[in-house]
C-alpha positions in Angstrom: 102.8 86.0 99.8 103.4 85.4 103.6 100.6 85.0 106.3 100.4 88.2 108.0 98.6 87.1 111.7 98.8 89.4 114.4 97.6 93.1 114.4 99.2 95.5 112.2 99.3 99.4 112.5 98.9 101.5 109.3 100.7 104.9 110.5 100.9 108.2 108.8 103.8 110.7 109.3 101.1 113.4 107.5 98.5 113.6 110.0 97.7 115.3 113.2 99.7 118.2 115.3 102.7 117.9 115.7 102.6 116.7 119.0 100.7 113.8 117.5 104.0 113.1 115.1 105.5 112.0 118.5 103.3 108.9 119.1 104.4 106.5 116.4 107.4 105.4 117.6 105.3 105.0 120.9 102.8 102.4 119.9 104.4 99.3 119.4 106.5 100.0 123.1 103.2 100.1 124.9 101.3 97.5 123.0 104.1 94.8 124.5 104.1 96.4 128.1 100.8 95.0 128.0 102.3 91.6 126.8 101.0 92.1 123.2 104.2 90.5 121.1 101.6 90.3 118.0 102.0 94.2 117.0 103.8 95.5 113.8 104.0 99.2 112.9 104.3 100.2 109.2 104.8 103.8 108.7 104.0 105.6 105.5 104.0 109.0 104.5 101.2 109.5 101.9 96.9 108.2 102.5 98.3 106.0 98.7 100.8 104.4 100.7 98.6 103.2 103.7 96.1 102.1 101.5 98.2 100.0 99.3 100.1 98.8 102.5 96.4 97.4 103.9 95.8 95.7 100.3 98.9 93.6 101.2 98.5 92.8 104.9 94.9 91.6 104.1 95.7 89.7 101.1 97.6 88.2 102.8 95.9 87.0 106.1 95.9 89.8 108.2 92.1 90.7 109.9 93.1 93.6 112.9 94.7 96.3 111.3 94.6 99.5 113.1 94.7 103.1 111.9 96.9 105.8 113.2 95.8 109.2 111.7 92.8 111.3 111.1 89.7 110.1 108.7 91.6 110.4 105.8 94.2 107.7 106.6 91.4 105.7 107.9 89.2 105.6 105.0 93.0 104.8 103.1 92.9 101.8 105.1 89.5 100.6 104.9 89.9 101.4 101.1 92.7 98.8 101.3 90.7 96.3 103.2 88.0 96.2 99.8 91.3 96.2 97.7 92.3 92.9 99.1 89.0 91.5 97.8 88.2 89.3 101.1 85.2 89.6 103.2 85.0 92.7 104.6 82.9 91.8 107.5 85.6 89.6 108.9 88.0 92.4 109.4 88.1 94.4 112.5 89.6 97.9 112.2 90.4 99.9 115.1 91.2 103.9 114.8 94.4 105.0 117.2 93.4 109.2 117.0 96.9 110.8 115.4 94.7 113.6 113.2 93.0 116.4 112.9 89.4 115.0 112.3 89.0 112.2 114.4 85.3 111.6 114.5 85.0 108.3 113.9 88.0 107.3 116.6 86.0 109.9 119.2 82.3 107.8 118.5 84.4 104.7 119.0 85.3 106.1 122.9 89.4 106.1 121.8 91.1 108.4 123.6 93.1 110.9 122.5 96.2 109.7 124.9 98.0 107.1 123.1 99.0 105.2 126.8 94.9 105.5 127.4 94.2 104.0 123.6 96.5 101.5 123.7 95.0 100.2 126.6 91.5 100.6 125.1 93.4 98.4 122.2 94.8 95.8 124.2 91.1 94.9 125.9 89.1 95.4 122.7 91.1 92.7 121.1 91.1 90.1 124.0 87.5 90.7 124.5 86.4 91.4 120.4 85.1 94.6 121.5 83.5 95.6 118.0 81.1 98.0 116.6 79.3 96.9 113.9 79.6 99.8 110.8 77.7 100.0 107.6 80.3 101.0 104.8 78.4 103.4 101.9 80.0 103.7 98.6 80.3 106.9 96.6 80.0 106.7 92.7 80.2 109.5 89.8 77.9 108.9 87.6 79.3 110.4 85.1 83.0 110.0 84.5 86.2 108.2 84.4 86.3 108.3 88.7 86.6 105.0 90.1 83.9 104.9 93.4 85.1 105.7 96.9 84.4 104.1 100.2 83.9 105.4 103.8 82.4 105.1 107.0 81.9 108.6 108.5 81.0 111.5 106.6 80.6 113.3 103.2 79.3 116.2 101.5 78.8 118.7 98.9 78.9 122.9 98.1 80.9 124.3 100.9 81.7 120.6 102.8 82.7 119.6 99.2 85.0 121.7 98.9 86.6 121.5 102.5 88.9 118.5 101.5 91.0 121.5 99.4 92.2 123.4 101.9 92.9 120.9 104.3 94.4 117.9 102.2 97.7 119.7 100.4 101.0 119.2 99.5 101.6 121.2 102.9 99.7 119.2 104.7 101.6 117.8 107.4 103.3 120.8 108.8 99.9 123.2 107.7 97.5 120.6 109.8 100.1 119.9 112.5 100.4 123.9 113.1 96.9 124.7 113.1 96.1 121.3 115.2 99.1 122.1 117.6 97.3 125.9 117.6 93.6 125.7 118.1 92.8 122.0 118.5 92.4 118.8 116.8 89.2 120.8 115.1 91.7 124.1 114.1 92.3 122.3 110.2 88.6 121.7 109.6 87.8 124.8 111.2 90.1 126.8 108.7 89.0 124.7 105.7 85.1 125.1 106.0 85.9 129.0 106.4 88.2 129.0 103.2 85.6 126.5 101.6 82.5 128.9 101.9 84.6 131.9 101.1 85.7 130.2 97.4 81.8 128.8 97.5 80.4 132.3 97.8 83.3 133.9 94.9 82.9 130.8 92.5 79.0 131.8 92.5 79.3 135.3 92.2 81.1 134.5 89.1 79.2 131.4 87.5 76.3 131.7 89.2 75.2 129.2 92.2 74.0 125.8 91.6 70.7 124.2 91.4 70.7 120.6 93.4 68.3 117.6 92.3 68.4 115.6 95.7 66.8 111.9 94.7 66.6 109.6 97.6 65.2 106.1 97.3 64.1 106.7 93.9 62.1 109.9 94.6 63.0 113.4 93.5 62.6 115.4 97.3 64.1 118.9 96.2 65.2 120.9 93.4 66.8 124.3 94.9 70.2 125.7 95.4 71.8 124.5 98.5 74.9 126.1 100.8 75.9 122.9 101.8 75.3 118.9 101.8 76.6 117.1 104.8 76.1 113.2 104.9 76.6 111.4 107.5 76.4 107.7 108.2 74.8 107.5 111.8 76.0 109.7 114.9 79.3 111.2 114.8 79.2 112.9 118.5 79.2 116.7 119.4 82.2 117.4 116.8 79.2 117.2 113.8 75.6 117.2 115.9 73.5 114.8 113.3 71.4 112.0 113.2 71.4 111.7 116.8 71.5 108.1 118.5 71.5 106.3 115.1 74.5 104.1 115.1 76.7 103.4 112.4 75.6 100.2 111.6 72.0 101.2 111.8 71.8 100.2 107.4 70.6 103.6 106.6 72.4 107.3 106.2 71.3 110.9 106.5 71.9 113.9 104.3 71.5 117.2 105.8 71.4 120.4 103.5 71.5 124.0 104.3 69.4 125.8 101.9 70.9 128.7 99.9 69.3 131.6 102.1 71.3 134.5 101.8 75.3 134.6 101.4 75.2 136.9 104.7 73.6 133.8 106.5 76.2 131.4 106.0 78.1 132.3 109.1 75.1 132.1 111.3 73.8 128.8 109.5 77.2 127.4 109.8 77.4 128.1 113.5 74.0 127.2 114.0 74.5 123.7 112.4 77.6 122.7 114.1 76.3 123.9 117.8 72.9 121.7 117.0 71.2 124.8 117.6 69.8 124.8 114.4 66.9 122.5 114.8 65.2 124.7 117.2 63.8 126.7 114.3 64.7 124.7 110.7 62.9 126.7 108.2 64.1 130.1 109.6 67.6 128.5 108.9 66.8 126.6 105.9 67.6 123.3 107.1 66.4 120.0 105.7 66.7 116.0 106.5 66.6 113.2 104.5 66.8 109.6 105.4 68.2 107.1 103.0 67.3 103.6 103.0 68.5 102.6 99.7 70.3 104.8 97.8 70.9 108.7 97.1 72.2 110.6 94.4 72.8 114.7 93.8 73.5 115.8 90.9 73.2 119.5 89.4 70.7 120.6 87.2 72.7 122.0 84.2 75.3 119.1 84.6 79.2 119.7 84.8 81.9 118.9 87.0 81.9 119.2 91.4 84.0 118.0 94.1 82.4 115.7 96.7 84.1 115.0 100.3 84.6 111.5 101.1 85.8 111.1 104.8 87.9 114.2 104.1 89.2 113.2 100.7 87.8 114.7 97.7 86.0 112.6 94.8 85.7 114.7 91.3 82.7 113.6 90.1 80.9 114.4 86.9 77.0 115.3 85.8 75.6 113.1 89.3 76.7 111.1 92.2 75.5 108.2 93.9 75.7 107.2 97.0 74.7 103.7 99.0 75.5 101.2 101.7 77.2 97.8 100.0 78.8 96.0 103.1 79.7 96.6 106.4 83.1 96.6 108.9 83.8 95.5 112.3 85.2 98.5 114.7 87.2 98.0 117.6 85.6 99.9 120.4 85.9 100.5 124.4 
């Protein structure tokens, strides 16, 4: 296998509106107006593809690749980046915001202009403009499910099941619609609605489930939640927790909404994404844990559950795990 030095660019022709679709064929063009002759594009069509594209640029040499999606192709290439088996830390990824969750990209100060990121690129790579990031691993316990990786987000009950509405065989003209639509939010904003709506029908049926939460060890609740929402450090106004802890802080949070009432979920939902909810927590059931070590979930009676990773799903099986094992650079403004 060939050295691959230089910066490569992992691009997606599933993510973001479809005005978005129109910045590919842009990036490499404005990366050498700004004398950069180092830049490759490789454009794939599936979050497999640009995570098995990664595992061969890394293997063999390659240590800037940057990500042109939403969190899901991201967390394809950082995937790739542990595939190639070399040390992680000595990797620098940057995130070029062509998607339809772009948290990470937005924490990062990448603007949603490609000539504007690009140009943000260009300095962060002659200056090494990094942000340190803790990478947290997510392991069924129970299972054939091989672990997950990611650096933003993930979740459980209603954000668990967000990942199905908005990662689809239609995705790229369903996303790109809604995107164009309502907003680079109008995808997630449509899945968490269709998630709680299935939540709330799949527990009138089988009845709602009962959550052991176990963080560093210690059993901290046994009760039936709405939703889990973890997050790795601050993720800026789009998902208002853990405020000022950053990414590579070596801890995470979970959040959970307690099961109060299926005619609350609206206003808990609101409530939670506003940040208005921590003005009165218990009247809104809301609870925070901190995890230094490690965390696992896991329902009381056992069975199957879906788990968002980054805004991919994870089946797991009877518990899962969750913890930080290494860390990645970020390019950053």
């Amino acid at each position: 296998m060939g050295e691959k030095p230089g910066v490569h660019v992992i691009a997606t022709t599933i993510s973001g509106s479809i005005k978005d679709w129109g910045k590919v064929e842009r990036i490499v063009p404005l990366f050498r107006q700004h004398g950069r002759e180092d830049v490759e594009l490789h454009v794939v069509d599936s979050h497999a593809a640009a995570r098995r594209q990664t595992r061969d640029l890394v293997a063999g040499g390659c240590r800037q690749v940057i990500s042109a999606g939403g969190s899901g192709t991201f967390n394809a290439v950082l995937e790739g980046c542990i595939d190639a088996g070399v040390e992680l830390g000595g990797v620098s990824l940057g995130f070029l915001r062509k998607g339809s969750a772009d948290l990470i990209g937005k924490v990062l100060g990448m603007p949603d202009d490609i000539e504007a990121a690009v140009e943000v690129f260009v300095r962060s790579l002659a200056t090494g403009s990094t942000v340190r990031c803790d990478v947290i691993r997510a392991r069924s316990e129970g299972g054939d499910a091989p672990p997950r990786h990611f650096v933003g987000y993930g979740g459980a009950e209603i954000f668990g099941r967000v990942p199905h509405y908005t990662e689809n065989r239609f995705i790229k003209y369903y996303k790109g619609v809604l995107s164009q639509l309502f907003g680079d939010l109008g995808p997630f904003t449509v899945g968490i609605t269709l998630a709680a709506l299935d939540t709330l029908l799949r527990g009138a049926v089988d009845g709602r489930t009962v959550w052991k939460v176990t963080v560093d060890g210690e059993e901290r609740a046994r009760r039936r939640y709405q939703a889990l929402i973890l997050v790795n450090g601050d993720l800026g106004k789009d998902l208002p927790f853990a405020h000022d802890v950053p990414l590579g802080s070596g801890d995470f949070h979970l959040f959970g909404l307690r099961d109060i009432g299926a005619l609350k979920i609206p206003e808990q939902l609101r409530r939670g994404f506003d940040g208005s909810i921590e003005d009165d927590p218990e009247r809104w059931g809301f609870e925070h844990y901190r995890v230094g070590e490690s965390l696992e979930l896991a329902p009381v009676n056992g069975g199957a559950f879906p788990v968002n990773v980054d805004g991919s799903t994870l089946r797991c099986h009877g518990a899962v795990s969750f913890g930080i094992v290494d860390h990645v650079q970020l390019m950053a403004r």
